[in-house]
N, C-alpha and C positions, 0 to 999 in steps of 0.2 A: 504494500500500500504506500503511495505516495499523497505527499504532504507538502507545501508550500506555503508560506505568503506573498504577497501582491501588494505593492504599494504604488506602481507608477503605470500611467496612464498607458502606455508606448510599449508596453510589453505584449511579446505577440502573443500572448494567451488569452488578452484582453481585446485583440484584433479578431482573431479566432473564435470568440464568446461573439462579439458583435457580428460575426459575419453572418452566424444564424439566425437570423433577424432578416436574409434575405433567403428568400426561395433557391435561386442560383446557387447559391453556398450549401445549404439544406439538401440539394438535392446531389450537390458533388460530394460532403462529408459525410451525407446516410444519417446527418444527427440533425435532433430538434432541441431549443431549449423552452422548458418548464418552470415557471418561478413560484415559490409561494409552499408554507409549510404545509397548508389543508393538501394540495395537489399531490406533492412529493410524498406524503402519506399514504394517501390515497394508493397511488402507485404501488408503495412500499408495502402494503394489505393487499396487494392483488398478485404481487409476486414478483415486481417491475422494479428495478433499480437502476439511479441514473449510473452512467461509467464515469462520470465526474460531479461531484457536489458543490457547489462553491457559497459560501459563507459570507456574509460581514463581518468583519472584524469589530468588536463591542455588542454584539449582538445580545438581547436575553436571553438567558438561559428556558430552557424550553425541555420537557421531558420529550415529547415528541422527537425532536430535534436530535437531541441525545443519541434514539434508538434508529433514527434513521442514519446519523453519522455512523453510530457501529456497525448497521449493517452493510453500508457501502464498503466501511475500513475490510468488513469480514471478507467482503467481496473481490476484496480486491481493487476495488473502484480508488479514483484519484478524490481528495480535498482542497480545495484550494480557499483559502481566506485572501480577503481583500477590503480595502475601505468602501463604505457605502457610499462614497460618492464615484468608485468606478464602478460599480458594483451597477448605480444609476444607469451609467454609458453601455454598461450591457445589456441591460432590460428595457431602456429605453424609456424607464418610469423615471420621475423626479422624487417620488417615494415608492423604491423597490420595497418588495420584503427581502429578510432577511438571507433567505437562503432561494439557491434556484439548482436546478440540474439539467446536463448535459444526458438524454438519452438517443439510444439507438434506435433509427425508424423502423417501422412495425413492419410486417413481410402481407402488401397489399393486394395481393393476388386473390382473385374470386376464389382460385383452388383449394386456397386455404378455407372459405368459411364451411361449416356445416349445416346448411338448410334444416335441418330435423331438430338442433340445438336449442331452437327459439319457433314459439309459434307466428312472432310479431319480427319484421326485420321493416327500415326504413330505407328507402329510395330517395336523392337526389342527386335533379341532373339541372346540371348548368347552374349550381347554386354559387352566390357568385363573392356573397357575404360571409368574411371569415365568424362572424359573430353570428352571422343562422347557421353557421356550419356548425359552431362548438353548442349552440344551442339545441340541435339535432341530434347532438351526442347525451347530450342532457338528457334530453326528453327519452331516448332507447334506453337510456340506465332506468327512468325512473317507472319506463312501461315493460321492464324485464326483455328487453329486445334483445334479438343478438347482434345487430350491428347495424353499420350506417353503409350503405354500397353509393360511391361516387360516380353520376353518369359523366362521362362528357367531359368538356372543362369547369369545371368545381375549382371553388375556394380550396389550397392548400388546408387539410386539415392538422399538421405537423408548424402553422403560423405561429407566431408567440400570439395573435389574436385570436385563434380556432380555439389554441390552448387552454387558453385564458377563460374564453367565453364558454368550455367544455366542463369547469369544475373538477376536475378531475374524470370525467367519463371519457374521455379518450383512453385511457388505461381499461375499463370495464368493458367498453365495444368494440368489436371487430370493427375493422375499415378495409372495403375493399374499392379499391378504383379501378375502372373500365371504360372502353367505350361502348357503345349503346348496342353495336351488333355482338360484341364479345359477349357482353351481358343476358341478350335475349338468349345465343345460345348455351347458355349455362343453367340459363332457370328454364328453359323449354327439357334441360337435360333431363328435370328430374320432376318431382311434385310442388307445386309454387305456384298461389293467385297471385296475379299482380295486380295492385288495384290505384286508381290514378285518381286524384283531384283533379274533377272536369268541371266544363258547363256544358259538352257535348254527349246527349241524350245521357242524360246521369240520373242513378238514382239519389235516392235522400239516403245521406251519409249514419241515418240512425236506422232505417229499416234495410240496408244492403246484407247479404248475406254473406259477410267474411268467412274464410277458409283458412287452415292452417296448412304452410303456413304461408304468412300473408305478406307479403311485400308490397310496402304503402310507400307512394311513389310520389312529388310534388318536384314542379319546373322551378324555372329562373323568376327571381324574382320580381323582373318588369316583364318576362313574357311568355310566362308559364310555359306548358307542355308541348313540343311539337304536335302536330296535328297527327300524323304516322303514329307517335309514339301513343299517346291516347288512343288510339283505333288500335294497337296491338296489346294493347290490358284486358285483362277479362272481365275485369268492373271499373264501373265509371261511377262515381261519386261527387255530391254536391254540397254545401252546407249551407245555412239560409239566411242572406244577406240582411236585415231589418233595419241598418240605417242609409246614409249617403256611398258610402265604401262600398266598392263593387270588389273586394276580395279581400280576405286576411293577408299580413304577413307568413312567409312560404312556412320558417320554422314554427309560426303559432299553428297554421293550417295542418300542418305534418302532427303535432302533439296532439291537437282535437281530433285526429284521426284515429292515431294511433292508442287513446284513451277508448274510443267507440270501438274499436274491433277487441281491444283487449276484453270489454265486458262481452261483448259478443261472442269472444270464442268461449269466453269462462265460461258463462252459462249454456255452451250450446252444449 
């Protein structure tokens, strides 16, 4: 286990911290960075540790904290302490917390997920907001889902804002990114309804007949579903406008969904 302090601005560990803040970089290192003790817990209860931990130096003492440092030291994993004013320049907050981590990105591939694992899985395609992206992840944690599948060009969900806006449910959901034909033929592979947020010939989104299991599926967030893509779901669903707003935001539209089918399938 290695161990460090950090006091100057200019050190390329602190160049290397800030790089991942960019996609380009994120995607050449394979790593994302994570700030914040609830997250890094989080994480650390699901079995996920960062390969680098880095610290404030003055920081409170925290039992949390504690247990997550031993486990990284156990791991093997690097510590790095540094003042919280670079600390700032890495996160890119002017009040970071105290601790953040360096992990390795997840293995995104459809192959990996298991259809039978979860009755509820969530679809978006062309989502474009890193913050309905992490709030997507949200909402599958909290509807027991088994993951979030990415159509298309999607929000980076590995952004320090997917992150951020995930609470930690990035660690709990699968993430699988595709394009849209890859996608179709993987769930045509096996058992899977795909069910779309429409206005075209839809039902009402409380009397549809969900299926397990279910893949709840919602567009970009100025132009919803392609037209093809809607025409290839097996159900189309609506939900019932009652003011001026002619549609939800995508991740609240995604969560009301996925809230409806979950009792749906409960009780079927």
């Amino acid at each position: 286990m290695e161990r460090r302090t950090i006091t100057g601005f200019s050190n390329p560990l602190v160049k290397f911290l800030r790089s991942l803040r960019d996609k380009k970089h994120r995607k050449r290192e394979k790593r994302f960075l994570a700030e914040g003790l609830r997250l890094l817990t989080d994480a650390r209860e699901c079995g996920v540790l960062p390969e680098m931990l880095v610290m404030a130096i003055g920081r409170d003492p925290h039992p949390l904290l504690d247990a997550l440092e031993t486990a990284v030291a156990a791991a093997g994993g690097e510590i790095v302490e540094m003042d919280v004013e670079i600390l700032a320049k890495v996160t890119g907050k002017d009040n970071p917390q105290a601790v953040a981590g360096v992990f390795a990105e997840f293995d995104t591939r459809l192959a990996n997920l298991d259809r039978a694992s979860s009755p509820i899985w969530l679809v978006a395609q062309a989502l474009r907001d890193p913050g309905n992206l992490g709030t997507m992840l949200r909402t599958g944690d909290a509807v027991g889902a088994g993951g979030l599948i990415l159509i298309d060009d999607c929000a980076d969900p590995f952004s320090v804002e997917a992150v951020r806006a995930s609470m930690g449910a990035i660690f709990t959901q699968k993430i699988a990114i595709a394009r849209w034909e890859e996608f179709q033929d993987w769930l045509r592979g096996g058992d899977g309804q795909l069910v779309a947020a429409s206005l075209r010939d839809p039902t009402d989104y409380r009397q549809a007949p969900y299926a397990a299991p279910c893949f709840l599926m919602v567009g970009n967030e100025s132009q919803g579903l392609p037209a093809d893509y809607e025409q290839a779901c097996d159900l189309r669903v609506t939900m019932p406008m009652l003011g001026r707003a002619d549609s939800l935001n995508a991740a609240v539209a995604g969560a009301v969904l996925a809230y409806e089918a979950l009792a749906h399938l409960r009780s079927s």
